[in-house]
C-alpha positions in Angstrom: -5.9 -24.6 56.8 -3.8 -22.0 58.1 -0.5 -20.1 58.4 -0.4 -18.7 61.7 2.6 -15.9 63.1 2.9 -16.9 66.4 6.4 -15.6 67.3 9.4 -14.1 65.0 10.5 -16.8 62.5 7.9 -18.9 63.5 5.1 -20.0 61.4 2.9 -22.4 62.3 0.6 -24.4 59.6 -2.9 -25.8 61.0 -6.1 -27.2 59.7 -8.6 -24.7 59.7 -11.3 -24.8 62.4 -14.7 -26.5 60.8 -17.0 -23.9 63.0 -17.2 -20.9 60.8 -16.9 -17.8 63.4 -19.0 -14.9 64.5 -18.8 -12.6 61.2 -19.1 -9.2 62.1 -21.9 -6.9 60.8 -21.0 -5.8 56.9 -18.4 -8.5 56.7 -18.4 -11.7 54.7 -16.3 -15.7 54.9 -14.8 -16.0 51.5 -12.3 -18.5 49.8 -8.8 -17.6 49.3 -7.7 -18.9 45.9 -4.5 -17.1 46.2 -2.2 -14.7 48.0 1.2 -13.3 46.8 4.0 -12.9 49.7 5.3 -9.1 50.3 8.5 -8.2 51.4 6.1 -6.5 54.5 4.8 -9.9 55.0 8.5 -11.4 55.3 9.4 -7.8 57.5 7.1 -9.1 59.9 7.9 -12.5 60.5 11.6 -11.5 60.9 11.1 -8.2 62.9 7.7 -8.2 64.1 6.6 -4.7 64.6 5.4 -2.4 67.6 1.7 -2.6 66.4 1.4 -6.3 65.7 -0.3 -8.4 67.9 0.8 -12.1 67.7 -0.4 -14.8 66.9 -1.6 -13.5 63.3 -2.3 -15.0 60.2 -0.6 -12.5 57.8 -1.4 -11.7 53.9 -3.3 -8.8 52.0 -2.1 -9.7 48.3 -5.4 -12.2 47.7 -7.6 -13.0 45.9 -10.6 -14.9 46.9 -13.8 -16.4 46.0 -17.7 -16.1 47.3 -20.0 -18.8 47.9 -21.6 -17.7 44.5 -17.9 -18.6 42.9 -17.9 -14.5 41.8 -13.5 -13.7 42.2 -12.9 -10.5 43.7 -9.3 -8.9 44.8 -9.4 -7.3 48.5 -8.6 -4.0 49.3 -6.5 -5.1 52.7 -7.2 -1.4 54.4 -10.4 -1.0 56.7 -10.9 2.7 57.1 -13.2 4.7 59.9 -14.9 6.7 56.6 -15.7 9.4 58.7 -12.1 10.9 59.6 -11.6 14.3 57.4 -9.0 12.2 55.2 -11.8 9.5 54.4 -14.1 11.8 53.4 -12.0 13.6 51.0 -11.5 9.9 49.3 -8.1 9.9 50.6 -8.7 6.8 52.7 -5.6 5.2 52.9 -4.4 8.1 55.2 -7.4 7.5 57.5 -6.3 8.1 60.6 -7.7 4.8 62.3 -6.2 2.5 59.2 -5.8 -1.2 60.2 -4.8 -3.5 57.5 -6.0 -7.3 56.5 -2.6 -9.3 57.4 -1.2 -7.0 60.0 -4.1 -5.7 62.5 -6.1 -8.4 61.1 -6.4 -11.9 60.1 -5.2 -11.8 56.7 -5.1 -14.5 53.4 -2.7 -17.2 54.1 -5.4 -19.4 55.1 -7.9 -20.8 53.2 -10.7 -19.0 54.0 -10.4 -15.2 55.2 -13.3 -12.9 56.9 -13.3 -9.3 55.1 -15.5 -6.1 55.1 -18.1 -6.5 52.0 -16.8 -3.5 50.8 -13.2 -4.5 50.7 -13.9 -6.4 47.6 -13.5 -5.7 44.0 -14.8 -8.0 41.2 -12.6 -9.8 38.7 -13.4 -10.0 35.0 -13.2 -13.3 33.5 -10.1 -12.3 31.4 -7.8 -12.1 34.7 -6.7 -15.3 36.0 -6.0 -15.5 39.6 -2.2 -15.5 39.9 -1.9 -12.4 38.0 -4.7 -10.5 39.9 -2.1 -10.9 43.2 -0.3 -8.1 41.9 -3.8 -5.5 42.2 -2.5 -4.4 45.6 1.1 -3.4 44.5 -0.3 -1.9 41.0 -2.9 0.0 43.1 0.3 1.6 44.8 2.2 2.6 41.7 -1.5 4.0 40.1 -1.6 6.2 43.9 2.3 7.2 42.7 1.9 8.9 39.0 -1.2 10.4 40.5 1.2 12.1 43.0 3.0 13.6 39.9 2.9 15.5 37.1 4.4 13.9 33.8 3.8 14.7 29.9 4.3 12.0 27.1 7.4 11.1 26.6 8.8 12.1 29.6 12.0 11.0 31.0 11.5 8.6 34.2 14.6 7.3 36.6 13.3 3.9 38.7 16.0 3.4 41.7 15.2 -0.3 42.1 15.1 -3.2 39.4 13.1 -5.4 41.7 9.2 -6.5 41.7 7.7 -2.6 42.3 10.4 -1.2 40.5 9.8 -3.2 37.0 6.1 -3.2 37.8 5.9 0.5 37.7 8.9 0.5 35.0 5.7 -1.2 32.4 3.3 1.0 34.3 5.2 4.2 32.6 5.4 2.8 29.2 2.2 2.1 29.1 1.4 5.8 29.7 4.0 7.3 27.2 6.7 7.9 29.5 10.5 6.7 28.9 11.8 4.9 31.8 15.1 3.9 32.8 15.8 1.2 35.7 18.9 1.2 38.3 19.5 -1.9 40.0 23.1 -2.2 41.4 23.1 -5.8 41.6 24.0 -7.5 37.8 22.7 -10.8 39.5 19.4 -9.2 39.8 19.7 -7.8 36.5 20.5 -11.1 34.7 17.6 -12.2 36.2 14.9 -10.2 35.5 16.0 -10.4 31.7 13.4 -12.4 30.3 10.9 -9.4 31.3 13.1 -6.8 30.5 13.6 -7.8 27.2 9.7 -8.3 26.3 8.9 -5.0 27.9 11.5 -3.2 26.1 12.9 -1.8 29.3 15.8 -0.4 29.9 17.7 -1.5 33.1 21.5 -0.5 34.2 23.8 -0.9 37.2 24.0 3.2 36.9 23.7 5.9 34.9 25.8 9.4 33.9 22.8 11.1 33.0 21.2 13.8 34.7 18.2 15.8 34.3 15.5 13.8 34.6 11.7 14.7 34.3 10.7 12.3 37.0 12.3 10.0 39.4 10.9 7.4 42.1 12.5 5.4 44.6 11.4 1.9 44.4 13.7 0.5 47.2 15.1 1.8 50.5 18.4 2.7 49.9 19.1 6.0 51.3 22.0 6.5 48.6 19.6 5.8 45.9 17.4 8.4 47.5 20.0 10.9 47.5 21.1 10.5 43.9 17.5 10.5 42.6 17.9 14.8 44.5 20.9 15.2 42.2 19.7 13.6 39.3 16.3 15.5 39.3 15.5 17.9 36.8 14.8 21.5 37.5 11.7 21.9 38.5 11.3 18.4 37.9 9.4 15.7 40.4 11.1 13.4 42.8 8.3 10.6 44.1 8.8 9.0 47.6 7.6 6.1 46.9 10.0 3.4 49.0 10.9 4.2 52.6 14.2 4.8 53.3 16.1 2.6 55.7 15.4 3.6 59.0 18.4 5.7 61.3 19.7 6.9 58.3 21.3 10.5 57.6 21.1 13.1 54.3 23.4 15.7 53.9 21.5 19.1 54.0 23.6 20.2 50.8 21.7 17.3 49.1 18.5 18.6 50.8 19.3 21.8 49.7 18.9 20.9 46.2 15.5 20.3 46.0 15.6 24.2 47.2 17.5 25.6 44.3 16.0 23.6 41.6 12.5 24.0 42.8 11.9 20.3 42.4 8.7 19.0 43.4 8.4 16.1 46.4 6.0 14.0 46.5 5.3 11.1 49.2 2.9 8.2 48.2 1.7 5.5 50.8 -0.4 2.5 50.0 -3.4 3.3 48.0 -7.2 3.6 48.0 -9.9 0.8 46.5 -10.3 3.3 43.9 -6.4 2.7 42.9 -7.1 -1.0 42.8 -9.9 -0.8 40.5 -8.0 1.1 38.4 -5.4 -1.6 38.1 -7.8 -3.6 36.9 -7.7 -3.1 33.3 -3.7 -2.2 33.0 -3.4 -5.6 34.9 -5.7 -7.6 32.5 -3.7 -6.0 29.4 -0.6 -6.8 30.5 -0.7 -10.0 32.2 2.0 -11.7 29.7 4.4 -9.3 31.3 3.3 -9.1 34.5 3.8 -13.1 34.5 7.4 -12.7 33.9 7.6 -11.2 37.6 6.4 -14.3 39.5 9.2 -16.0 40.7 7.2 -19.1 42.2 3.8 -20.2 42.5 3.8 -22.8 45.5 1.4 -24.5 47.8 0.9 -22.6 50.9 2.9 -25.5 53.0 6.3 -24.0 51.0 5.7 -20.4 52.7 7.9 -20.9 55.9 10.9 -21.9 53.5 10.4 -18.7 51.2 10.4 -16.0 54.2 14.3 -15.7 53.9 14.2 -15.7 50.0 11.9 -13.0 50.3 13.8 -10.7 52.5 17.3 -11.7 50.2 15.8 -9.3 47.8 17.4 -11.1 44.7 13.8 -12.5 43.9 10.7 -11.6 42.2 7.2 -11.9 43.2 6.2 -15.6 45.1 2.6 -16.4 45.4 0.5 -19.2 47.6 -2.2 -21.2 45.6 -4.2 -22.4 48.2 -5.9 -24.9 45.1 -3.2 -26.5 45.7 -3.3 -27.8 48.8 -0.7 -29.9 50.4 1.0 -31.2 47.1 4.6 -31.8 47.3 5.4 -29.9 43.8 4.8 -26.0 42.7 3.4 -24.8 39.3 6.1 -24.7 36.8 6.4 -21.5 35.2 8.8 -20.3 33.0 10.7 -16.7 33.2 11.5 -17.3 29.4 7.5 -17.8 28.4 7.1 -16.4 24.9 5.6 -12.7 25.3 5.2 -10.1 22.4 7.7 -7.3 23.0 6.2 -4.1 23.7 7.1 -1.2 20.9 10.1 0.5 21.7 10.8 4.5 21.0 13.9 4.3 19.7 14.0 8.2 20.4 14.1 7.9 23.7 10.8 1.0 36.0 2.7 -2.2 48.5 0.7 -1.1 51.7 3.3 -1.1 54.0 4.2 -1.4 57.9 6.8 1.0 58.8 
């Protein structure tokens, strides 16, 4: 089967043609087992974009199988490799990107066509839901390489919602001290279960200035502006979320990245390298990391999520194409028993513009 874009807010599910087509040179047919939904995914199908050629079967969150049965996650970008940016290993600024999902055929369908090199083996440890979020922790791994930190460093995270937590544990994992602002107490309530095992701080705002690091996780333009003032001198604001677009920032606010020499730093989707290095923080972590799925559905359900997904007040919701057409999704419970992480008491995805 599968879940074609053929106009905005139109999905259409069909059986997948039994001819298996022409596969270009250095590509390979393999199985999708799953594919997590992004909030790009749900941009598209709402606002389409200048770029996106309809109809197209969206996705880039997967992971699939080979004939062999070897799991692999797919790096969605498909870079020249010869541009000046490739060959420095900064592929994901290639200047003739296209991305699995968006320029191409992506993974909600049941069988996807992807470069050979796209695709990254699994270990045995890292079940197949959990390994969805390899794209998005690929990201946040391309982010805290943008910046400098030392242990115990003080981190601000403007956006409680599935980056936002996900690079929240990222931190603490590496010795820093985040802190997470999310302005919506429904959204806080509901991420509690993870908050609480992770031993992570989250608030509707915070007094406190100063701060070692801060990254915007969500495209509020105030949030943006308050990480300027909140920064540290000398400190290092990373770009992580785009800002809403037609939006205005007072030049005094610019200004203060001027007079406290803070340090800016953009980060954009991230290179194969970045996914492989999610590997291992994924596979240690994947109690937590399981208390950020919000659903896990058969693919049949995906039309019905798309406005859930853009509501923001979600977490992460992810197609099991195992499943098939059953009528029922995976129960999963947001209160599964996790060991806390320890607490210092002394002392938060590629995407189409």
């Amino acid at each position: 089967m599968k879940i074609v874009l053929n106009r905005l807010k139109t999905l259409e599910i069909v059986e997948q043609e039994p001819l298996i087509p022409d596969i270009p040179d250095g590509s390979v047919r393999v199985e999708v087992l799953c594919c997590a939904v992004c909030r790009t995914d749900a941009k598209m199908w709402e606002q389409g974009h200048r770029d996106l050629i309809l109809p197209r079967i969206p996705g880039h969150e997967m992971v699939v199988r080979d004939t062999d049965g070897n799991r692999f996650m797919v790096w969605p970008g498909t870079n020249c490799t010869t541009c000046s940016y490739c060959r420095q290993g900064l592929e994901n600024l290639c200047e003739k990107m296209k991305i699995i999902g968006f320029h191409h055929d992506g993974g909600f369908a049941s069988h996807v066509v992807v470069p050979s090199r796209n695709l990254i083996p699994l270990s045995a440890g890292l079940d197949n839901h959990t390994a969805c979020f390899g794209e998005p922790v690929g990201c946040i791994i391309n982010a805290f390489e943008k910046i400098e930190y030392k242990k115990k460093s003080r981190l601000l995270i403007y956006g409680g919602g599935t980056m936002g937590l996900a690079a929240a544990l990222y931190a603490k994992s590496i010795g820093l001290q985040p802190l997470v602002i999310e302005k919506r107490e429904s959204k806080i309530h509901h991420v509690r279960a993870f908050l609480d095992a992770a031993g992570i701080c989250c608030e509707k705002d915070t007094l406190d200035n100063e701060f070692d690091l801060i990254i915007n996780a969500c495209p509020d333009v105030i949030a943006f502006c308050q990480a300027v003032s909140k920064v540290a001198r000398a400190g290092w604001i990373c770009f992580f979320s785009g800002i809403a677009k037609n939006e205005t920032i007072d030049t005094n606010l610019v200004n203060l990245i001027h007079y406290k020499e803070a340090k800016l730093a953009g980060a954009y989707g991230m290179t194969r390298t970045h996914m492989e290095k999610a590997i291992p923080f994924i596979t240690s972590h994947q109690s937590y990391l399981k208390l950020l799925i919000q659903d896990i559905v058969p693919p049949h359900r995906l039309p019905a999520l798309m406005p859930k997904v853009l509501s923001g007040s979600n977490l992460k919701y992810i197609l099991d194409f195992t499943l098939a057409f059953r009528d029922s999704s995976i129960e999963i419970s947001h209160q599964a028993p996790v060991q806390p992480m320890g607490i210092d008491t002394a002392a938060g995805c590629f995407t189409v513009d």
